[in-house]
N, C-alpha and C positions, 0 to 999 in steps of 0.2 A: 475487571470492572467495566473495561470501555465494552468488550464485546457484550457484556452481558447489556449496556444501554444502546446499544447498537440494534441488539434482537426485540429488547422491548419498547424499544420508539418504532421500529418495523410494524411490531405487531399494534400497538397502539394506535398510530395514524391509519392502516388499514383494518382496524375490526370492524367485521360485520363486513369485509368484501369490500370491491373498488371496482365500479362500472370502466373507469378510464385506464387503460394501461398505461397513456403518459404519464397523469401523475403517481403510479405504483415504480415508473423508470427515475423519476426524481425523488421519490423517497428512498428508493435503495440507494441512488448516486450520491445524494445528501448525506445521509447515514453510513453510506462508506467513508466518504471522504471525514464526517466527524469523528468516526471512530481511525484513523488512522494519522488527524492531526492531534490526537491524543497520545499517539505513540514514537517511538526513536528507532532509530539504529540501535543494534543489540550492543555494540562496543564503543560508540564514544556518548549514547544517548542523546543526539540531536536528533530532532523533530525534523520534519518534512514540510516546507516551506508551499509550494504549492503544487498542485497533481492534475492530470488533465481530467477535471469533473463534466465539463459539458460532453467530452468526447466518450466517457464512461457512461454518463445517462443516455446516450443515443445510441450503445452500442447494449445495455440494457435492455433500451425497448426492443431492438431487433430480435435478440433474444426472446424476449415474453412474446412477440410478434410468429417468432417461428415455433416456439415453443406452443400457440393457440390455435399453430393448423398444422402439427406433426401429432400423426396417429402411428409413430414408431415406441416401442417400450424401453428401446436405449435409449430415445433419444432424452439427455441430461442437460435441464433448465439451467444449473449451477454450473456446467464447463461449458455451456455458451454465455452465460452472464463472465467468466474466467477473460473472455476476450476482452470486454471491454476493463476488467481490473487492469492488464495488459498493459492496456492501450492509457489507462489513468498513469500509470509509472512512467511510459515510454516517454523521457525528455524533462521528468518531475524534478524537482530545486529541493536540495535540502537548507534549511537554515543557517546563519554563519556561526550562531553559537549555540553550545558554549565552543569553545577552542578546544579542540582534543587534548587529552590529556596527554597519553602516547605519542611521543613524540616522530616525526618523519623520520626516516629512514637515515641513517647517519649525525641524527642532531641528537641536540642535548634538551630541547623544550621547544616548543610551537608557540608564536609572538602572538599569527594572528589566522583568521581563516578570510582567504579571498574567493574562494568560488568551492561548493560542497554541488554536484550533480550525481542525477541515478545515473549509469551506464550501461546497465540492465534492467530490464523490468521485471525479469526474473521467469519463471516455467510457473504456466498454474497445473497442478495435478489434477488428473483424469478425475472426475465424482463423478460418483454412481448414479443414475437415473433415481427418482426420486418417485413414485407411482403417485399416481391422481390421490388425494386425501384432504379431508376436513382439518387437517392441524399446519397453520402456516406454521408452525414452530420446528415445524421437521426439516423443513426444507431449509430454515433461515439455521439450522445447526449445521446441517452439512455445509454450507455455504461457507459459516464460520469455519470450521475445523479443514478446507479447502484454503480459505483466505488464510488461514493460519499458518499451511506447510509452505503455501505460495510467498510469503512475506519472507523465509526464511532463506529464498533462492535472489531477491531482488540484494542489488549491490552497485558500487559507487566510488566514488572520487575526490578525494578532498584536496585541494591547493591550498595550499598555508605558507607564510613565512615562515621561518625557524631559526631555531641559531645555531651554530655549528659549533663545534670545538677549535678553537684556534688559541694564539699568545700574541699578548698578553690577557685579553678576552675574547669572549666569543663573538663570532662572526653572522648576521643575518643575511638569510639565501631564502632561495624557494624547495617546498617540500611538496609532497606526495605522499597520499597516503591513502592506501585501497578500505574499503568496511564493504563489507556480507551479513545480508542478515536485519530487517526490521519487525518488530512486537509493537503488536497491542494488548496494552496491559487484558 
């Protein structure tokens, strides 16, 4: 659902064309970043607390920028917009909850979460060149089905309390715990 309101707020704010390429850079960045605080990590389903947006839309327009004076047939608007997706993960917070369920590595339950960060921003894959055409809808597909495989390389770090097994009960430490992998619904 998210992507699919992702394509059609794209297409809605720009029908009928967009004279300014800045604000076509801030309604993809917008629209990224909304379809992606709509989404989790694939294994404990925390959301994504905040992602670098202004550095996504600036690296957006570079993109539309090179993409408006390159008369190459490779050359592919969707793996230069890829860099600034990138550049949005690189250093991005995930939220404290909920608390993992799977517990750290050696314990019996997680108490609490104290710091959840990307460590990766993850590989965007190669997309194909997209040829000049009358349907922004084409392009905003590929994009998605790009954003799609790319979400599934980004990965991260969770620090948590936990409790250990001990006697006569359990003991609270610090935990770790690696996660691979975010979706939009």
């Amino acid at each position: 659902m998210s992507w699919s309101t992702f394509k059609s707020n794209i297409l809605n704010q720009t029908e009928g064309g967009m004279d300014n390429i800045n604000d076509v850079a801030s309604i993809w960045a917008r629209e990224y970043n909304s379809a992606i605080l709509r989404g989790f990590d694939v294994v404990h389903k925390i959301p994504i607390q905040i992602g670098n947006t202004a550095l996504l839309e600036q690296l957006i327009l570079i993109a539309l920028q090179r993409g408006g004076v390159s008369n190459s047939s490779s050359f592919s608007l969707v793996s230069e917009m890829g860099k600034g997706v990138i550049a949005y993960w690189t250093g991005a917070t995930m939220k404290l909850a909920p608390i993992p369920i799977i517990p750290a590595p050696g314990s019996i339950q997680n108490v609490s979460t104290t710091s959840n960060v990307v460590l990766s921003p993850g590989t965007w894959p190669p997309a194909p060149p997209v040829p000049p055409n009358n349907n922004a809808g084409l392009m905003i597909d590929v994009f998605i089905q790009t954003a799609t495989a790319h979400l599934l390389s980004v990965s991260g770090l969770i620090n948590t309390i936990s409790l250990y097994p001990a006697a006569p009960s359990p003991v609270p430490g610090p935990g770790i715990i690696s996660w691979t992998g975010y979706q939009v619904p």
